[in-house]
C-alpha positions in Angstrom: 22.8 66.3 -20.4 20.1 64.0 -21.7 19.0 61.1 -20.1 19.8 57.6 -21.3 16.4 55.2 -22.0 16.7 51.5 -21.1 17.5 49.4 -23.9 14.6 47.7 -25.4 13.8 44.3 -25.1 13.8 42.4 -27.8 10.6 39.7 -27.9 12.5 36.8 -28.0 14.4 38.4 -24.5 10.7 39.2 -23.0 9.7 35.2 -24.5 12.4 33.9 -22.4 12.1 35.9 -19.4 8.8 34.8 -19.3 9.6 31.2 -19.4 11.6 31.2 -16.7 9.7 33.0 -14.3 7.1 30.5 -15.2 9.3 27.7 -14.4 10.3 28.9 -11.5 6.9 29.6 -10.4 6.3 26.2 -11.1 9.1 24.8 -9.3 7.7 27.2 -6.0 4.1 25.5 -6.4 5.6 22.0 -6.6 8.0 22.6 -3.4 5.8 24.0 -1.7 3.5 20.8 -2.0 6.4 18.4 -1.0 7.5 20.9 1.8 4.8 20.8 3.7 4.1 17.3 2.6 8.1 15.8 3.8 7.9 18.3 7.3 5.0 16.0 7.8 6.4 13.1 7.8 9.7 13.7 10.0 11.7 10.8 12.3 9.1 11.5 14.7 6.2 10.6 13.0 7.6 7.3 11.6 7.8 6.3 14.9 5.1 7.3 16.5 3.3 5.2 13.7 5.6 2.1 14.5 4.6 2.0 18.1 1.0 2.8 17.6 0.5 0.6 15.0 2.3 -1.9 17.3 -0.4 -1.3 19.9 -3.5 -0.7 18.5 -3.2 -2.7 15.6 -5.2 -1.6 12.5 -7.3 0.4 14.6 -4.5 3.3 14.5 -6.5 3.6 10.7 -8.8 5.8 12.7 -6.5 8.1 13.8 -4.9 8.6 10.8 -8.3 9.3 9.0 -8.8 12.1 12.0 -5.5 13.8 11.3 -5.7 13.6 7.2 -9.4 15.8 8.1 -7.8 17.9 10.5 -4.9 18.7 8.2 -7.8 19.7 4.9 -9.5 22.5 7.6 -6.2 23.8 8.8 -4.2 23.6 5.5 -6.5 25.0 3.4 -7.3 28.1 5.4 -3.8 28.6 6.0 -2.6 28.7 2.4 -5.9 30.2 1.6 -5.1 33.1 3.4 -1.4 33.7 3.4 -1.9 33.6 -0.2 -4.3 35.5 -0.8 -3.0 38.9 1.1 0.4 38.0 -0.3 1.8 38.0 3.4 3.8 35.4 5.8 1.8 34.8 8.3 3.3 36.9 11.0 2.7 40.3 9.4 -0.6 38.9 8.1 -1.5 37.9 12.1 0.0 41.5 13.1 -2.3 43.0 10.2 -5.3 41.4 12.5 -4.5 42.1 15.5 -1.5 43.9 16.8 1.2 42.3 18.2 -0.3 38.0 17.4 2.1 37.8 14.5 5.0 38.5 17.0 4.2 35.8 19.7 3.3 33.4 16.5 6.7 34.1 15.1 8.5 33.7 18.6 6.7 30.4 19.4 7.6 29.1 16.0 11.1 29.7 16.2 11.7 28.4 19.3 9.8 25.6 19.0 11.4 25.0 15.7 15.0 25.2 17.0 14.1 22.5 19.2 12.1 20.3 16.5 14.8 20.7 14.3 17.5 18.9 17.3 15.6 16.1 16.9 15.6 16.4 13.4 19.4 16.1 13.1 19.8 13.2 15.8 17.2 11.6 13.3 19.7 12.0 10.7 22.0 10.7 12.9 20.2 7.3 13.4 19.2 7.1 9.9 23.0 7.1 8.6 23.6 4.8 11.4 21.1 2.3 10.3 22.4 2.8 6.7 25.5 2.7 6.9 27.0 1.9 10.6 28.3 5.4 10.9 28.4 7.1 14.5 25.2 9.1 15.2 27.1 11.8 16.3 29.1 11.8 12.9 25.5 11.1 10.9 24.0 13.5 12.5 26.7 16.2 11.0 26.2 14.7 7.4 22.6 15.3 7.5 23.3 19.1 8.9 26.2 19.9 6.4 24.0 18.4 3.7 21.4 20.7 4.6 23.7 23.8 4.8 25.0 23.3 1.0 21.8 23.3 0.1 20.9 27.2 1.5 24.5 28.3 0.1 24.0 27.1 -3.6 22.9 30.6 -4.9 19.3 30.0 -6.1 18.3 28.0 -3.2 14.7 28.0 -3.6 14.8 25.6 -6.6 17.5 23.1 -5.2 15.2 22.9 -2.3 12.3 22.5 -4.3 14.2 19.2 -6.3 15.7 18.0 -3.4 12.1 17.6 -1.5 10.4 16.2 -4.3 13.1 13.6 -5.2 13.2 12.6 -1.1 9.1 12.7 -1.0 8.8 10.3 -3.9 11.9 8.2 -2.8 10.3 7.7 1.1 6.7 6.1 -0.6 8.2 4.0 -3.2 10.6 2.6 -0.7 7.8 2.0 2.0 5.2 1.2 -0.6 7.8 -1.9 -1.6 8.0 -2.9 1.9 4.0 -2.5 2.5 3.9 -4.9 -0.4 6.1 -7.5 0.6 4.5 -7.4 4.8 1.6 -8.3 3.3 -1.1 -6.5 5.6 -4.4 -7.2 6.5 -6.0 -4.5 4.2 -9.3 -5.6 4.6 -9.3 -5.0 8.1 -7.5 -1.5 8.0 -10.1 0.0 5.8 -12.9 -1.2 7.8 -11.4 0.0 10.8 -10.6 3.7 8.5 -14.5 4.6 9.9 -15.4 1.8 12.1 -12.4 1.3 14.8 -12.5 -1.2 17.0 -10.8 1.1 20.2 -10.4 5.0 19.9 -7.9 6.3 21.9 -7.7 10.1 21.7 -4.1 10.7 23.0 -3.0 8.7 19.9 -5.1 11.8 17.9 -3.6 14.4 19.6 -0.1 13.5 19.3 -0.1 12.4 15.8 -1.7 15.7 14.7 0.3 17.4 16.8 3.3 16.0 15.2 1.7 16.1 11.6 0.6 19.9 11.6 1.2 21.7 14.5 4.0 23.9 14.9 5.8 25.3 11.6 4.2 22.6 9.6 1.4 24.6 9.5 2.8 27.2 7.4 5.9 25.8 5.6 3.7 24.8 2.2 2.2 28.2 2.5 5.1 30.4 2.6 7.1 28.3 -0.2 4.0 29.0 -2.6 4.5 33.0 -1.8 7.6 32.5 -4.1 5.7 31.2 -6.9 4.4 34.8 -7.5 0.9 33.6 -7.7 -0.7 35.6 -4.7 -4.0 37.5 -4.4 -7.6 36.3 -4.2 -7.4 35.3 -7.9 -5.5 32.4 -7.5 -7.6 31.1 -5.0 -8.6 27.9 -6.8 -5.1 26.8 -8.0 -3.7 27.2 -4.1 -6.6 25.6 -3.0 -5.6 22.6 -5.6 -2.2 22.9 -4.5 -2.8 22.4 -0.3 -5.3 19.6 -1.0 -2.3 17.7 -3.6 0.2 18.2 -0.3 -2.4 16.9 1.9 -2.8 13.8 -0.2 0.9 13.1 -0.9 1.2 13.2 3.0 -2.0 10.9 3.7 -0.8 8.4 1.3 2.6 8.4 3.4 1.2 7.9 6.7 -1.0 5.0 5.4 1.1 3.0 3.4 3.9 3.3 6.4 1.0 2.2 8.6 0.0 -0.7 6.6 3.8 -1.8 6.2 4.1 -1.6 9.8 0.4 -4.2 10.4 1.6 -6.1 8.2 4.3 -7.4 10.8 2.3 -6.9 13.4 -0.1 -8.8 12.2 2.1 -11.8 11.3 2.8 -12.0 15.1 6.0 -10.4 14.9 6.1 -8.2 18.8 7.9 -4.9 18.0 10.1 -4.4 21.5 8.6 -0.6 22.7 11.1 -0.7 25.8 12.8 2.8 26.3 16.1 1.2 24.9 15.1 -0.9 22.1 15.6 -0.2 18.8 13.5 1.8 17.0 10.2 0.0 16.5 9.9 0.8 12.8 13.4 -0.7 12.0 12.4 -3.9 14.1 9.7 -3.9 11.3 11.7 -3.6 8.1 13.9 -6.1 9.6 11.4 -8.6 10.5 10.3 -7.9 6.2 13.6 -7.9 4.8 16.5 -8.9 7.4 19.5 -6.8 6.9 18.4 -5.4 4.0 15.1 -3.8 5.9 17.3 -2.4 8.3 19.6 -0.4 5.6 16.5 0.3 4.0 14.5 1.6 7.0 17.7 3.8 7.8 17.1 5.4 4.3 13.9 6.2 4.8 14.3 7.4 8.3 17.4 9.6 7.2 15.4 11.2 3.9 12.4 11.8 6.2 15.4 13.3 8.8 17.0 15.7 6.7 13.7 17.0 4.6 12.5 17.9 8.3 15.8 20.1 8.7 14.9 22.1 5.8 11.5 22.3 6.3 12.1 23.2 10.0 14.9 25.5 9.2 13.4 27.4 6.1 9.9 27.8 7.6 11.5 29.0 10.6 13.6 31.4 8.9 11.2 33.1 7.1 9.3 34.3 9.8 11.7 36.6 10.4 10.2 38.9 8.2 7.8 39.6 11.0 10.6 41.5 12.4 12.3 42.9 9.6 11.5 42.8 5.8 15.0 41.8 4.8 14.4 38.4 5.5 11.4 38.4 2.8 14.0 36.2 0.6 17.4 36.4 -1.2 21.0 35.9 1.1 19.2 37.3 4.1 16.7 34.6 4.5 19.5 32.1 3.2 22.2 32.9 5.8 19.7 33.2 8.3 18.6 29.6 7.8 21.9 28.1 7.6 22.2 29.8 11.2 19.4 28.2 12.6 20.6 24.7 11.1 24.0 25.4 12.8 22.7 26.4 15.7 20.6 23.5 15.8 23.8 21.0 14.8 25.7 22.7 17.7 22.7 21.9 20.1 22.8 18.4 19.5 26.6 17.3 19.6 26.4 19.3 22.7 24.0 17.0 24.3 24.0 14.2 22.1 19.9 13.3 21.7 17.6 15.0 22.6 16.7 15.0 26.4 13.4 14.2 28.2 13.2 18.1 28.8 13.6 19.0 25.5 11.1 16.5 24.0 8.4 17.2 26.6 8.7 21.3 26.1 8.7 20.5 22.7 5.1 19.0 22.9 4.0 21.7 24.8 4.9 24.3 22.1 3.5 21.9 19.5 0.0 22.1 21.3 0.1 25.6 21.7 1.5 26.8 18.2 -1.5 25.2 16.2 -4.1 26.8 18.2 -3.0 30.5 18.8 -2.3 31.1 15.1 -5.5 29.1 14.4 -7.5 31.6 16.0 -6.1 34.3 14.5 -6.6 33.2 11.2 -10.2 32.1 11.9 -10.7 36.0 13.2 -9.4 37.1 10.0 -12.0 34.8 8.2 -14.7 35.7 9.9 -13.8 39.7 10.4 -11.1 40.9 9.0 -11.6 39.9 5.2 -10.3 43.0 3.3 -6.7 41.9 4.0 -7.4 39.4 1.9 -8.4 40.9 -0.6 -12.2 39.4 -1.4 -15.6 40.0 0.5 -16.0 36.4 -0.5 -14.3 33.1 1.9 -16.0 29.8 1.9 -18.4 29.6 4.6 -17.8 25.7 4.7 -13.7 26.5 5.2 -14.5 28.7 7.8 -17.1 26.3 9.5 -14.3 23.4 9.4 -11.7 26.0 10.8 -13.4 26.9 13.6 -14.7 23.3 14.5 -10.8 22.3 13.9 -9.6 25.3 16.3 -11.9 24.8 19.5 -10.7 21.0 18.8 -6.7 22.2 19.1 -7.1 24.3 21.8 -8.5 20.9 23.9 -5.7 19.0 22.7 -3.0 22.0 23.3 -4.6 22.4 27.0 -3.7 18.4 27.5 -0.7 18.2 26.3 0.4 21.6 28.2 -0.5 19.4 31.1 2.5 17.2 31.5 5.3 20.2 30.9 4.5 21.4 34.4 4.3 17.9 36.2 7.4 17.2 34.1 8.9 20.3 35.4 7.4 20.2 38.6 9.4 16.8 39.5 12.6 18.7 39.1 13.8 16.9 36.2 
């Protein structure tokens, strides 16, 4: 019996096969950009700005400065790398050294399940500020929203739309209010270089909340999907890291200089434990009622681009355990679990508790310096998993500087979890 030979393809079947990978390639590139980029700038973040910006007045410039640097060494190693082997960074670190892509993996899952609860009850607020919903009730909007997103069938490119449109959506809207506070930008970019106060705690938390944990690798394992992997595309990824970095710097500064802007009309944001949330003061001290709805858009969009960026990255490091979750349903269903699970978390308790947030930090300190290292190694050592003899000597010079810094700020803010735990709370 002979065998049957696979149809041919015709060339107008091969033209169009190739268009769409190229598309979706594409697609991969740009959400990877604005994943990384929107994880970034979580509910967290925005107000963490609001009450530094509150306190330290356009001297907070500084810190942001700082944190856009820190991001260039550690995000452009990171996507170098993963990219360049072609591997997630778990079985990349376990290529290294035995057994560092499995702690990795653990610490980022945990930690973000536990981001991604304060994610959701960002949501929650967000819808509430909106649209007067409950929080509760917002909160499960934001995660079902989410969920439909993993169980359309070609996830990868809904994602990819659904970041961009929420990434461009969060700057115009802020950019409008930045426009209409009508900052003192003069003094901010002075104060960029030349601050008037430095206050390092402010650096440490705002990079930890800006790249530690599964920031650090959620642009880098989106652009695995684009197919363009190996040291050959080196100069595109490198493009394509630096692009996210700058969407997510121009972010951070415009909020910042919408938030001056009513500081510095004498407007006094209440930073009391049960006050509203200093950034919505703001918005409401531009616009009245209409910069509250508006700050509850911006809040919710940055909310629920955290739960995917929190959920996929997390997801996908379960590869390091078992290849099935390199993509397709597996990696789908297994990061509409982890939203779930997170949803579940958080009607349980409501908000987040003091535990929660302070264990939280912890991880965040720890996350960015372990997998730091190992990458660094790899850079320095171990450069035929990537493919190349050849790595920027100034990438690796950053890195390292960027890594001994982390591991200071992750021994700080490790600190508190046992006083905090030590008190019995």
């Amino acid at each position: 019996m002979s065998e049957q030979t696979p149809a041919a393809v015709s060339p107008e079947d091969e033209a169009r096969i190739a268009t769409a990978k190229k598309r979706a390639g594409r697609s991969a590139v740009i959400g990877a950009i604005f994943l990384m980029a929107t994880s970034a700038i979580g509910p967290g973040f925005i107000t963490q700005t609001a009450t530094f910006t509150a306190t330290m007045g356009a001297a907070f410039a500084f810190a942001i400065l700082v944190s856009v640097l820190i991001d260039i060494a550690v995000q452009l190693n990171v996507w170098r790398m993963i990219t360049s082997s072609g591997k997630r960074a778990g079985e990349l670190a376990n290529s290294a050294i035995p057994f560092s892509g499995y702690v990795i993996a653990v610490l980022v899952i945990i930690g973000g399940l536990a981001f991604n609860i304060g994610n959701i009850a960002g949501g929650g607020l967000g819808l509430n500020a909106l649209l007067g919903i409950d929080t509760k009730l917002g909160g499960l909007l934001t995660a079902a929203l989410a969920i439909i997103i993993f169980l359309v069938k070609k996830a990868g490119p809904v994602m990819d739309v659904v970041l961009v449109i929420l990434g461009i959506g969060m700057i115009v809207m802020t950019v409008v209010v930045a426009f209409i506070a009508q900052p003192p930008v003069g003094d901010a970019f002075r104060q960029t270089v030349l601050p008037d106060q430095l206050n390092f705690a402010t650096i440490t938390t705002i990079v930890g909340g800006t790249v530690g944990g599964y920031i650090t690798y959620s642009g880098a394992h989106r652009y695995l999907a684009s197919g363009h992997v190996g040291p050959e595309y080196a100069a595109p990824v490198m493009r394509a890291a630096a692009n996210g970095i700058f969407v997510t710097g121009i972010m951070r500064y415009v909020l910042f200089l919408a938030i001056l802007g009513v500081v510095a009309s004498g407007v006094t944001l209440d930073l009391t434990t049960n006050a509203a949330n200093p950034a919505g003061q703001a918005f409401g001290a531009v616009l009245g009622e209409a910069g509250i709805r508006l700050f509850g858009a911006i809040f919710w969009a940055a909310a629920i681009s955290s739960v995917i960026g929190a959920a996929y990255t997390s997801a996908s490091f379960l590869s390091t355990f078992h290849r099935r979750f390199l993509g397709g349903w597996s990696l789908q269903w297994a990061t509409v679990i982890f939203i779930v699970v997170s949803l579940i978390v958080y009607l349980s308790i409501g908000t987040a508790p003091a535990a929660i947030l302070v264990f939280v930090g912890g991880f965040n300190g720890l996350i960015l310096p372990i997998g730091l290292t190992v990458f660094i190694y790899i850079g320095w050592f171990r450069r035929d998993l990537l493919g190349t003899k050849k790595y920027p000597l100034w990438l690796l010079i950053a890195g390292t500087v960027v890594t001994a810094l982390t591991w200071y700020m992750g021994a700080v803010s490790v600190v508190p979890i046992f006083a905090f735990l030590g008190t019995g709370a």
